[in-house]
N, C-alpha and C positions, 0 to 999 in steps of 0.2 A: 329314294332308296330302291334296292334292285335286288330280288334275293335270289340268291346263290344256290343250287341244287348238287347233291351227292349223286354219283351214279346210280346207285337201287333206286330213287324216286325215279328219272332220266330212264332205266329199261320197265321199271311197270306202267310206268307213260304211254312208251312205245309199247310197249308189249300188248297192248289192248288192242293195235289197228295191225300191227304186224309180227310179221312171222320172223322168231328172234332165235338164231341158230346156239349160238353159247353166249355167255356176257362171263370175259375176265376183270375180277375185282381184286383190285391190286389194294387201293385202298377206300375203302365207302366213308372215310370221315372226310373227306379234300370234296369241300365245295366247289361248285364250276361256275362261272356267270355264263351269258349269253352264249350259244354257239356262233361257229366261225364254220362258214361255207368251204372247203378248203380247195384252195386254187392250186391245180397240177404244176409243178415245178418252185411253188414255197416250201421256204423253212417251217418245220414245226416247233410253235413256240413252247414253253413248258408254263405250265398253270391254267393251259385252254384248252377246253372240248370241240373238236372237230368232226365234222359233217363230211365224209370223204366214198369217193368209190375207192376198191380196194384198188384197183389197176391202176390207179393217178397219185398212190401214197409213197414217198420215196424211199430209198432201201436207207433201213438204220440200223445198229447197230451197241451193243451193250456200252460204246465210250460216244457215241453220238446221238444218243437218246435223252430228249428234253424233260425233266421230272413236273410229274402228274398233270402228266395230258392223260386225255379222253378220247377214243378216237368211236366215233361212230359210224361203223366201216357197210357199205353196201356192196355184198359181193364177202365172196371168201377174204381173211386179209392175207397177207403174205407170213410166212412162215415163220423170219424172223421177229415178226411182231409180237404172234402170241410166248414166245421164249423170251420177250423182255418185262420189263416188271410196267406195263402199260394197262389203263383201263380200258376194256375193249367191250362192245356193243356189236355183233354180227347182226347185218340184217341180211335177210336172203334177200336177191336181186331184184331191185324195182326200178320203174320205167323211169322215171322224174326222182331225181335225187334231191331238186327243189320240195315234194310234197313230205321226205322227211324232215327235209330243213324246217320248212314252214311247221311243221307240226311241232317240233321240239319250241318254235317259237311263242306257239300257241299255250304251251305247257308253260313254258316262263312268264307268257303273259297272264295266267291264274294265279301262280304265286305271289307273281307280282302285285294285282287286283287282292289278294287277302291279304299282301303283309298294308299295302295302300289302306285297305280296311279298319285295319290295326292304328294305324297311325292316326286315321280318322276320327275313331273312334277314342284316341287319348285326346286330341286336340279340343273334342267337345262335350271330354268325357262322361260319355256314352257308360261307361260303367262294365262291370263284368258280362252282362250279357251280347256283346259285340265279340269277345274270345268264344263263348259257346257257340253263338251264330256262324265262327269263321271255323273253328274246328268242328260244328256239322259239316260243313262245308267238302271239308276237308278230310275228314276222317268216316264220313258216311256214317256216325253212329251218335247213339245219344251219348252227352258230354255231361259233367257235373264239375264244380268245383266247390271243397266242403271245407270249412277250416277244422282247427283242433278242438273245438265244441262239436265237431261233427254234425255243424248248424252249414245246409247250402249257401252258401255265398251267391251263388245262379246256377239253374240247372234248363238241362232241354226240357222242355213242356213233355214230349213222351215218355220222359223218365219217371216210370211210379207205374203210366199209363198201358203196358205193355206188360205179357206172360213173362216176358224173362227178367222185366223190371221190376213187378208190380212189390216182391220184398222191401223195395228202397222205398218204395213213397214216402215222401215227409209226411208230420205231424202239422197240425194247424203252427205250428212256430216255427215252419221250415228245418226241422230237426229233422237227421238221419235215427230210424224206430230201434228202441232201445236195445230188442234182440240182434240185430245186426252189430249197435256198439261194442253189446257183449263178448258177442263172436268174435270180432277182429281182434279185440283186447288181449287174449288170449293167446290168440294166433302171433307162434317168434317169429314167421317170416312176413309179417305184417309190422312188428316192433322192429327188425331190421332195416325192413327197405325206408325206414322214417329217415334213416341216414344216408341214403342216396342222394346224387346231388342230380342227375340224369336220368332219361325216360329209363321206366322199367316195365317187368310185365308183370299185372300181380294177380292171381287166379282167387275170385270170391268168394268164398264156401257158403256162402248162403244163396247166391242168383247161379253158381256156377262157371257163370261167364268168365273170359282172361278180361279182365282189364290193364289197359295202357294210359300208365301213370306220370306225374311228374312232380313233385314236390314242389312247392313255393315255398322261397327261405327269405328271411328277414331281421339284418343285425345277425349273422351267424344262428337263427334258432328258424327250425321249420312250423311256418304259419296257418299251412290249408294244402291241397293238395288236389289236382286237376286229375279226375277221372272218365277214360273215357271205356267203355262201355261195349263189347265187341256181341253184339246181337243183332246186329244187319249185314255188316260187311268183314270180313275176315280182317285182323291187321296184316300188312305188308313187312315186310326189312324196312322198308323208306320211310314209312310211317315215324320209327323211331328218330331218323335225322329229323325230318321233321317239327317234331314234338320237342327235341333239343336245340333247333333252328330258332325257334318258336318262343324260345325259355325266356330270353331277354323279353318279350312283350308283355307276358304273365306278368312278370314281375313288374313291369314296369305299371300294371295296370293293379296290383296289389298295393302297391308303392302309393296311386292315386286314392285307393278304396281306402286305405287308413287315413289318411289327408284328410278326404270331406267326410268322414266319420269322427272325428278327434270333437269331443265335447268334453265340458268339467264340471259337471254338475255336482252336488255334496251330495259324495259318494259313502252312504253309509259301511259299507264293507272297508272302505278305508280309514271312517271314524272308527268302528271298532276295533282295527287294526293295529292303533294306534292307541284305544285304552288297553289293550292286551299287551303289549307289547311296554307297558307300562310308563308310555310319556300323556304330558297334558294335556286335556282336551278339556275347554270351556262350557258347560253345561248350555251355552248360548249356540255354541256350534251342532252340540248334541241333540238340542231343540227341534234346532232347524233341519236339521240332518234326517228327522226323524218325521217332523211334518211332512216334508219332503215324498216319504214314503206310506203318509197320512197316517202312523204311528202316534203314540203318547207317550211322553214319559213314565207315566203309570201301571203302562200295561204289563199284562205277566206274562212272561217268556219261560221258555224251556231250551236248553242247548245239546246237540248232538255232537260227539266227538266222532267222525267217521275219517276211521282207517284206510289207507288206500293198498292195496295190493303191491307188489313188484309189477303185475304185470299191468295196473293202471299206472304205475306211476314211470314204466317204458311207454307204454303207449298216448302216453299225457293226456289220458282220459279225464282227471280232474275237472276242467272247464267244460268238458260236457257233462257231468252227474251234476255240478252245482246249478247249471242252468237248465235240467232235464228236473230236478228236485223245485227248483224256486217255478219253474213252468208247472208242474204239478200242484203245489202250495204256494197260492199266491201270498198266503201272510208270511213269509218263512222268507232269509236271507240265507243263501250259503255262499261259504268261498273258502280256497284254501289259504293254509296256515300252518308252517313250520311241516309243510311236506305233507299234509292230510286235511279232511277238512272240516270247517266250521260249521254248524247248519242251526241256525234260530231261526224257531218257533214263536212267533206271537201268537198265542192262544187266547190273548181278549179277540185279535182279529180275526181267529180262526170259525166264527160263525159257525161252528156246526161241530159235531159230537166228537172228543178229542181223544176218547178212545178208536174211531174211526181209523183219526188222524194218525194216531199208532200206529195202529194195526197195517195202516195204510205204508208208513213208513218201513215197516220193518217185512213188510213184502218185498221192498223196490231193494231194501238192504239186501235183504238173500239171494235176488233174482243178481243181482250184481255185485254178488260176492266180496260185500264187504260188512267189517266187523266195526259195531258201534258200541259209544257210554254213552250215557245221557244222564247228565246232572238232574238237582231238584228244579222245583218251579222258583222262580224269582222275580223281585223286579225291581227297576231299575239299575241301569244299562252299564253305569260305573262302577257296577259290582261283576262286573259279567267275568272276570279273569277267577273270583274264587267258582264258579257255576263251569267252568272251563275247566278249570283244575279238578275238581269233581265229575266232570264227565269225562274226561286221560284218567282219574284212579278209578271211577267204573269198571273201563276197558281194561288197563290192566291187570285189577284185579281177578274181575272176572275170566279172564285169558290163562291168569296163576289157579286158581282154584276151579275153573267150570270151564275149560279150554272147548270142548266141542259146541259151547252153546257162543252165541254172534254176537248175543245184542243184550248187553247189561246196565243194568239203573244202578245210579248213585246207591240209592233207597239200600239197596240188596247187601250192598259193603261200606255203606257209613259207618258203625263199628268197629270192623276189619280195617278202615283207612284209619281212623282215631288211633286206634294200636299201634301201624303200623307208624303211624307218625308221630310218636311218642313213643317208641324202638329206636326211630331214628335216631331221635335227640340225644338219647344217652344209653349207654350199657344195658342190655334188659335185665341182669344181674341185678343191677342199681336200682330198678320201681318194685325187685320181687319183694311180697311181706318178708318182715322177717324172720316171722313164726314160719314161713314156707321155707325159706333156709334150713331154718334149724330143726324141722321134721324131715329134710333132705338128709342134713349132717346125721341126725339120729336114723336111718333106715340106712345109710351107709356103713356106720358102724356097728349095728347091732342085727345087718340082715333079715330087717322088716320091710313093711309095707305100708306105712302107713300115709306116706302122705300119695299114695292109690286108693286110697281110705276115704281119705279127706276131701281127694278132686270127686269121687263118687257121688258122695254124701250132697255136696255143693252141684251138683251136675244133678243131680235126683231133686231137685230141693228141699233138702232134710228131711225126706222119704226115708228113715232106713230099711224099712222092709224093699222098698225099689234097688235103693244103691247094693243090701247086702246082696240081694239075688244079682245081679251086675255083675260080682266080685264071686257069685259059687258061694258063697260061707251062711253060715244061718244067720238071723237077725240077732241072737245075742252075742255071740262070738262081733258082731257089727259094731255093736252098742258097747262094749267093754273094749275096744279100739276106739274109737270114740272118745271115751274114761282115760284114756294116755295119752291119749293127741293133744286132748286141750289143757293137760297136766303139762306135755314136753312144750306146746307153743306159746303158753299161758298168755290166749285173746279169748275176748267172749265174741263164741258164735252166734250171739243172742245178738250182738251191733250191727246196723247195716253197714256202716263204712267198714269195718271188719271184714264184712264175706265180703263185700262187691270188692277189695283190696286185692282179696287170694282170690277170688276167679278173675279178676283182670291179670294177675299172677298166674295164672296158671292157661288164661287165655293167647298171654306172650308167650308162653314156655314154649304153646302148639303151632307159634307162626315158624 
């Protein structure tokens, strides 16, 4: 194969040995292949770049003009030329018109030699470090390509290693550092350009630098993304044909990288998947699943429900917090699930103080701006969907009643979820006492207060000097209310199923 160049690569080529009077760009998307020396008294063909002195170029004209030629002119061109829609290269006068020829020759022969590279490198595949090698090459600066984990797939060795890089250095697991994820996540014209299908240019708020990017897509969805790095060498116009010349070998060498990466190993994130989502799983796969990941069935777990943002879930940050989290806590599984994500805790294998482990967690929640529940301690792993269930009414309960706090335990609204799940079921009308009725029905029609009396009383825990001051009234006036309540509702307040009735009564009334 033989690759093709646009004019902007073709005049900063040239542009480096010679002295280049204007360049008309009719159109920079139209690839040229090899030049053509042009012989004084030929046709010009159309779809070819010519090598020409201006004095030897024959006269044309708007109905006699061959579409997207290249004319690389030595010498003034003629008049008519620059008024037609032609791609024009002026070089001012030089001796040997062969040392421009040769030299454009010499430029084809480089591209040629890195797409050759390329190809090379699929044949004995070489792997993604053969595209960084060529696009150093090529683009003078250090290269990265990072997928949707924002884990390097290969990066240039000076990246990390340098003043203007040193932000990006990975982590011992080749992760991009957390504060960078953060940043970008946030950033719309970061969440945008995820939908480009062509080279763009995207400026980094945290190194500063423009980077020149290119997405890799896969099955319609974008998989990783090729960044290159502008701290050596400026980018060019050409640069960008380039990088979209280019596109088809990425991918092709993406295409390879999941190939000899595809394993099946019993994927615990997939066994739990599958008890969550409520089909069967054999306690023998569970086993294994679990040995696997040198687990017990006995051990005791704790589950995070962690909410994902809008703008992690534009930025498809997920698969990097679950493996930026399981990196952090090697006993702990996460992964997403119904659009947010899962995260078990095995605390028998957590070896070390689990209040830490908390504390430790609910830092990385704040610092990345997300909102969690966290169910009770449990164990055994085919119970894990009610531990789930209770870490989703954590969060949102806690979200309905304590909205500015992030990070809420089962513990905190166990109560709170009982009621409200027993609201659900039927009418709350329906569970009130009926003595609670019927001290409603009487302070409606007689313009009292008593069953404000009553919740008092029960709130105070038959405190009446507490509940009367509560209520402003003295304690006998308290007490002789009192004397009519339990006349109008006729229960004895002396039973505990009685009061624990009316304040679960009166606990529904408040949701």
């Amino acid at each position: 194969m033989y690759m093709k160049l646009n004019i902007m690569v073709i005049y900063e080529a040239l542009s480096r040995n010679y002295t280049l009077c204007f360049v008309t760009c009719v159109d920079t998307n139209f690839a040229y292949s090899r030049p053509r020396l042009y012989t004084p008294g030929a046709s010009l063909v159309e779809n070819e770049i010519y090598v020409a002195r201006s004095s030897d170029l024959p006269p044309l004209s708007e109905n006699q003009s061959p579409s997207n030629i290249c004319i690389v002119a030595i010498g003034k061109p003629p008049a008519e030329y620059t008024k037609l829609s032609l791609n024009i290269i002026w070089i001012e006068t030089v001796q040997h018109i062969s040392s421009v020829f040769n030299e454009l020759q010499e430029v084809y022969n480089i591209y040629d030699n890195y797409e050759s590279s390329l190809n090379q490198g699929l044949l004995e595949q070489l792997g993604f470090q053969t595209v960084i090698t060529v696009f150093e090459n090529i683009f003078r600066n250090p290269v990265a390509i990072v997928d949707m984990n924002f884990h390097y797939l290969a990066k240039s060795p000076e990246l990390g290693n340098t003043p203007e890089t040193a932000e990006l250095m990975a982590d011992k697991d080749g992760n991009m550092p957390l504060d960078v994820v953060n940043s970008v996540k946030f950033d719309p014209i970061f969440n945008a350009v995820s939908e480009y299908k062509e080279a763009f240019l995207y400026v980094n708020d945290i190194t500063t630098s423009h980077n020149l990017c290119l997405n890799i897509w896969h099955r319609e969805s974008q998989v990783a993304r090729v960044l290159i790095f502008e701290v050596n060498t400026p980018f060019l116009e050409g640069h960008y044909y380039l990088m979209n010349a280019l596109r088809p070998y990425v991918h092709l060498y993406y295409e390879q990288f999941i190939f000899s990466n595809v394993s099946q190993p019993l994927s615990l994130r997939h066994t739990l998947m599958q008890i969550l989502d409520g089909h069967q799983v054999s306690s023998y796969i569970l086993e294994q699943t679990l040995k696997n990941h040198r687990w017990e069935m006995e051990d005791t777990f704790v589950l995070y429900y962690v909410q994902l943002s809008e703008d992690d879930r534009r930025s498809k940050t997920s698969a990097f917090i679950c493996k930026n989290l399981m990196t952090e806590f090697s006993f702990c599984t996460a992964f997403e699930y119904k659009d947010n994500i899962v995260l078990l805790i095995n605390q028998t294998r957590a070896g070390q103080d689990i209040e830490f482990v908390e504390s430790r967690l609910i830092y990385i929640f704040r610092e990345s701006i997300l909102k969690t529940g966290k169910s009770r301690r449990f164990s055994g792993l085919f119970s894990i969907s009610e531990y789930y269930r209770q870490a989703v009414a954590a969060l949102r309960l806690g979200h309905r009643f304590q909205p500015t706090i992030w990070h809420h335990t089962f513990e905190e609204y166990a109560f709170l979820y009982l009621l409200i799940e027993c609201k659900n079921l039927a009418s709350p009308g329906t569970l009130y006492a009926d003595g609670l009725l019927k001290l409603r029905e009487y302070d409606r029609d007689n313009h009292t207060s008593y069953n404000e009396t009553l919740k008092a009383y029960l709130y105070h825990h038959f405190n009446t000097t507490h509940a009367a001051a509560s209520l402003y009234i003295h304690r006998t006036t308290f007490i002789e209310r009192m004397g009519r309540i339990k006349k109008i509702i006729n229960f004895n307040l002396d039973d505990y199923d009685t009061c624990l009735h009316l304040m679960i009564s009166y606990r529904l009334e408040d949701l």
